[in-house]
C-alpha positions in Angstrom: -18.8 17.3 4.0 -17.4 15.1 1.3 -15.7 17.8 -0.5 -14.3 19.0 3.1 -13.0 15.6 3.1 -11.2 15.6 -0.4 -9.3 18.7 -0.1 -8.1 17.8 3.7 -6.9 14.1 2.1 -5.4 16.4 -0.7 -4.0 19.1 1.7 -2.4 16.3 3.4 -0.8 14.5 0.7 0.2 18.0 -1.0 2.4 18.1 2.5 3.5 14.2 1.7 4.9 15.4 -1.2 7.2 18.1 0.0 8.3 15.5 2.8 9.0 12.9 -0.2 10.7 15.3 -2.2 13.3 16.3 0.3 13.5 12.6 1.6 14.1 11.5 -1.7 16.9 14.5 -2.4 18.7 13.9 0.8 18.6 9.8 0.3 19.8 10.2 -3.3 17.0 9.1 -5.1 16.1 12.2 -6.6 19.5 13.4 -7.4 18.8 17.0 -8.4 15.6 18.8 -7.9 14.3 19.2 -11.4 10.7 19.2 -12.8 11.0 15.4 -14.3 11.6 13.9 -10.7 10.1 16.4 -8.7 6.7 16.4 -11.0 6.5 12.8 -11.1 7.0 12.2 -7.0 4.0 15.0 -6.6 1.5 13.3 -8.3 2.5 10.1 -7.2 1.8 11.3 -3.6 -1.4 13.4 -5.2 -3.0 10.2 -5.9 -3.5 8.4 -2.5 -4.6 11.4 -1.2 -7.4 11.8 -4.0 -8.4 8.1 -4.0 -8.5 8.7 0.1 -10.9 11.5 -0.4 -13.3 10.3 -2.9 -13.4 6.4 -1.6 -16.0 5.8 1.0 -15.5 2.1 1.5 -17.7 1.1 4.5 -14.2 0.3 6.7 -13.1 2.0 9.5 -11.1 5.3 9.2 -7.7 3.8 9.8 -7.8 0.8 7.8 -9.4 2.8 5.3 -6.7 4.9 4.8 -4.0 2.5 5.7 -5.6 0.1 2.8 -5.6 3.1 0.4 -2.0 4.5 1.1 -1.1 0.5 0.7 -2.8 -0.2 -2.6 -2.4 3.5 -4.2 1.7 3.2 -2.8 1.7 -0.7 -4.5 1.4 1.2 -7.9 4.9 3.0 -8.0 6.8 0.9 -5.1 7.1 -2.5 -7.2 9.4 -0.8 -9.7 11.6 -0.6 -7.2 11.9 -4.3 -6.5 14.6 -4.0 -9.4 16.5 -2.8 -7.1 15.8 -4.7 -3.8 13.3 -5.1 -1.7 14.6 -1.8 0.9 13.6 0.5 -1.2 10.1 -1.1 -2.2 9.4 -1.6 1.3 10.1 1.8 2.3 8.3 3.2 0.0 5.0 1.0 0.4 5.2 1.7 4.3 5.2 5.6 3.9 2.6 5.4 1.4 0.5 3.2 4.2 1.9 5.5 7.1 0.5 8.7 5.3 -2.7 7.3 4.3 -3.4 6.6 7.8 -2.3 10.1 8.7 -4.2 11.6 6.2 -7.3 9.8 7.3 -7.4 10.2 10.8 -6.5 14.2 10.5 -9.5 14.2 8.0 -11.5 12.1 10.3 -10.7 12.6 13.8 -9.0 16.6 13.6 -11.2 18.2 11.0 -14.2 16.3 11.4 -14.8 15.4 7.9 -15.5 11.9 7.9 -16.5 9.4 4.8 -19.9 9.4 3.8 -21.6 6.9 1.4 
């Protein structure tokens, strides 16, 4: 059941990263699609899912994933305090918004809960 719950967490942040992508196109941040900005936005959003997956903190599903998409998201979003705190906190809240997803569709939809 653990590897069930790894590839769902990575399945679902695979699907994070095409939403990133095209957010971060259409907001500008990623001003063309090419493999330096794409490449580095897909394993950012690889990474929560992964630490999601193999992390079996004894927490309940939804702050597990919320603390995981917080603290994995932390990594990447304070570079963007350089340039205000709008952009750091947008990014910090999608990462905790899509841990949470990612957790209750692995826990809750697939059935593939944490184990110790």
């Amino acid at each position: 059941m653990k590897n069930m719950h790894l590839l769902i967490c990575l399945t679902g942040r695979l699907i994070a990263d095409v939403i990133c992508s095209i957010g971060g196109y259409l907001s500008g941040n990623i001003p063309v699609f090419s493999f330096f900005p794409v490449t580095s936005t897909f394993f950012n959003r690889l990474m929560p899912g992964f630490i999601i997956g193999i992390s079996s903190l004894k927490t309940n599903y939804i702050f597990h994933g919320m603390l995981m998409g917080f603290l994995v998201s932390l990594i990447s979003s304070i570079s963007f305090l350089e340039n205000g705190i709008t952009d750091f906190l947008f990014f910090t809240s999608a990462g905790i918004f899509y841990g949470l997803l990612i957790e209750l569709f692995a826990t809750k939809i697939f059935k593939a809960g944490m184990e110790a």
